[in-house]
N, C-alpha and C positions, 0 to 999 in steps of 0.2 A: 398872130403867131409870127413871131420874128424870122426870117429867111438865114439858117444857117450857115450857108452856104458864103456869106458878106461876114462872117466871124472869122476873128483872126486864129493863126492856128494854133494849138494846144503848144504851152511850154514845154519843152525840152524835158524829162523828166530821167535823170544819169541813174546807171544801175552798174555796180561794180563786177568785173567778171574777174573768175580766179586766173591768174597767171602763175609761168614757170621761170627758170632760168633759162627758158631754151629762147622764151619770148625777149628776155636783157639781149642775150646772142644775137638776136635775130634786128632787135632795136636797134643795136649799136651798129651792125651790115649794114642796115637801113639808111640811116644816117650817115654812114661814111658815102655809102652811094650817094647822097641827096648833095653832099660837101662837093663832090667829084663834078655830078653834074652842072652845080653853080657855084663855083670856089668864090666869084666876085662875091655875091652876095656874103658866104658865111665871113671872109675877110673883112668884110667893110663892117658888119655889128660886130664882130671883135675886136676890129680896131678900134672902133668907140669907147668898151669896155678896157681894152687895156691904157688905152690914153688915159681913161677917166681914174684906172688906178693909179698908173706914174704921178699923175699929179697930185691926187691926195696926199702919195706918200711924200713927193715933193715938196707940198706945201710944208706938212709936219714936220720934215726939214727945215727947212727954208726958217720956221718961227718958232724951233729950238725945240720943239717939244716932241724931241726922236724918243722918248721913253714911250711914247703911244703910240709912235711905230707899230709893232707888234699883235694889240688887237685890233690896230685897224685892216694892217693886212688879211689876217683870220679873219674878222667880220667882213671886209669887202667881196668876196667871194658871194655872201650870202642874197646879194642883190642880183646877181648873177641872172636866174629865172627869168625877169624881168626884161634884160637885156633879150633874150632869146626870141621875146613873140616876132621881131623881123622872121628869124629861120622858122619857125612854126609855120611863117605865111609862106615861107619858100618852098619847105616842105609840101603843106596844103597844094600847093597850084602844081607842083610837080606830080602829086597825086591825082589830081581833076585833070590835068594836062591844059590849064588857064598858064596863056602866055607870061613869062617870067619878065616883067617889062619893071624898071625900077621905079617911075610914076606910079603904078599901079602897085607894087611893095608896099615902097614907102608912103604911098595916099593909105592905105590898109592902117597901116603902123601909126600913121597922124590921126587918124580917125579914132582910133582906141580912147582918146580922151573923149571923147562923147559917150561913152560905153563905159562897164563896171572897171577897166582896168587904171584907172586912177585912185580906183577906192582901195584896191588891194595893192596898189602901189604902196599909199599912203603904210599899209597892212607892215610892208617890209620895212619902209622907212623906220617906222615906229621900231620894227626890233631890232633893226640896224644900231641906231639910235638907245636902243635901253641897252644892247649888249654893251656899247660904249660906254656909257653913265655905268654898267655894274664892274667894267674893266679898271675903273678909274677907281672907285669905292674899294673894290679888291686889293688892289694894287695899296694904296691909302690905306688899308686895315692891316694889311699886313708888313708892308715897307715905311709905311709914313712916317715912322718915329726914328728910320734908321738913318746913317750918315748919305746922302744922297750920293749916288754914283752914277758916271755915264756909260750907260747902256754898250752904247756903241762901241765903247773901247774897252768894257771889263765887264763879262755876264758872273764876276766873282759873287754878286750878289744874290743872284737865282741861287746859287750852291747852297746858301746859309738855310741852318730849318726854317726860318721865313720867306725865303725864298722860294721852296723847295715847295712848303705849304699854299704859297700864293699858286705857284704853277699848278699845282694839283685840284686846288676849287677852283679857279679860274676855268681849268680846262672841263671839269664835271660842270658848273652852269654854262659857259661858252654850248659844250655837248648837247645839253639839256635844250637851250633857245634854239640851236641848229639843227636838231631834231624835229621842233614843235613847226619851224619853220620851211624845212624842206617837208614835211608830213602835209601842211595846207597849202602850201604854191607847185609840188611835182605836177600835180593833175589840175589844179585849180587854174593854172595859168593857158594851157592849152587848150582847156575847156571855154575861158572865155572867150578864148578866138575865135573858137569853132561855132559856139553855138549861145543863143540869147538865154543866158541865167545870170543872175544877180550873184554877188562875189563873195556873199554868207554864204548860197548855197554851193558855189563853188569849190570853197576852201573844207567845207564838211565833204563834201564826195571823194575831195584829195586826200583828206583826212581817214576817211572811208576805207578808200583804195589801199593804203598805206598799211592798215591796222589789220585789215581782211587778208594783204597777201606780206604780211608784217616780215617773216624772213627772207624772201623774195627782195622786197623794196627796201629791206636793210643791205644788202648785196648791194643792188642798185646806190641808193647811198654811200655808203661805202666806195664803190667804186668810182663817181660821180666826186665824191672828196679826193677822193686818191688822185685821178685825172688834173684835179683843180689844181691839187697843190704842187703838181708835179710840173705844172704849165706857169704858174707863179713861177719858178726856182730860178728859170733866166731872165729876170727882170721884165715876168710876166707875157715874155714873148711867145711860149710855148703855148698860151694861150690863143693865138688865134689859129691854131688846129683845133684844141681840146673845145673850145666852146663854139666854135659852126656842130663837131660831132656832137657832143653834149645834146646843144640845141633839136637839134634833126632827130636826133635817135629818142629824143624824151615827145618828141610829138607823134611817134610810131608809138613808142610803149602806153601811152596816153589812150592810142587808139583800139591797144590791144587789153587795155582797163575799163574802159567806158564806152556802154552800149546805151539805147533807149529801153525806160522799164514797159 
């Protein structure tokens, strides 16, 4: 008879609990607190994020092709989550009260390549990626035949019913993948940190969470876009407030989703 005791421990098994609006409120307090008490940290993964946008957008400058400016702004936002698991760990150890040391951060944050979160990296990639490919098709189905104009200096083009039409599917599939997308990374991303489950069943439980307290985390959404785009508007700099908060306050609401079944 084998010695249980020398068995390793039962997997993590996530069980979703009903939340309020009172729990977003109380997220978002959470996280401004966690920003407060370690502004370096949420500064320095923001700064990352918003460098890593200037430059996109720079580069698509830079090689003429400002007409895809525009979803790639919209879709850059979407990799967002990702950027977050630093504040996730800041949060964590502010919670345990484990010394806020940045070796010990950033070793956490390098380590995650050993771990599921390069599989659900890839996850994002990929609809980062098809959003672009269907921006492009969109764009092509409905302007391609027309006299090309530059963006930049005359949106006369948007005006025309093809235009007008382009923005309108555009913005319903864009809707659709950022939906499908924020629905399996809100919870799935924190939950890797925290605890050892594989990144299928990860993105089902955010999935879960999502669908279970469906007008709840439509709020959330919602408000979480709202923040995003409103921290874009200055050349992305309002983002390094919105996304330390962001960050901080979705690993509180995380905790107040996901319990052991």
């Amino acid at each position: 008879m084998s010695d249980t005791s020398a068995e390793a421990p039962a997997a993590f098994r996530p069980q979703v609990r009903s939340i309020t609006r009172e729990d977003l409120r109380a997220s978002l307090s959470l996280g401004w607190a966690d920003f407060r008490k370690a502004p370096a940290f949420g500064l320095f993964f923001s700064a990352v994020y918003v460098l890593g946008g200037l430059a996109m957008v720079y580069i698509l400058l830079a090689t003429g092709k400002s007409w895809a400016t525009l979803p790639i702004i919209v879709g850059f936002p979407l990799i967002g989550p990702f950027a977050a698991v630093g504040l996730y760990e800041v949060s964590r150890r502010l919670q345990t009260g484990e010394p806020l040391d940045w070796g010990a951060v950033l070793g956490v944050v390098v380590a995650e390549k050993n771990r599921q979160m390069p599989s659900i990296a890839a996850v994002i990639l990929i609809f980062f990626l098809f959003w672009n490919f269907l921006a492009h098709m969109i764009f092509a189905l409905f302007l391609g035949l027309a006299v090309m104009t530059n963006i930049t200096s005359s949106f006369a083009v948007f005006l025309t019913p093809n235009g007008l039409l382009m923005l309108l599917v555009g913005s319903a599939v864009g809707g659709v993948l950022a939906f499908i997308l924020y629905a399996i990374t809100v919870v799935s991303l924190p939950l890797l940190l925290d605890k050892e489950v594989d990144f299928v069943t990860a993105m089902i439980t955010s999935f879960s969470a999502v669908t279970e307290n469906l007008q709840v985390m439509l709020v959330w959404g919602v408000l979480v876009a709202a923040l995003l785009v409103i921290g874009m508007i200055p050349a992305f700099v309002g983002l390094l407030v919105v996304l330390p908060l962001l960050g901080h306050a979705t690993w509180h609401l995380y905790q107040r989703l996901i319990t052991e079944a």
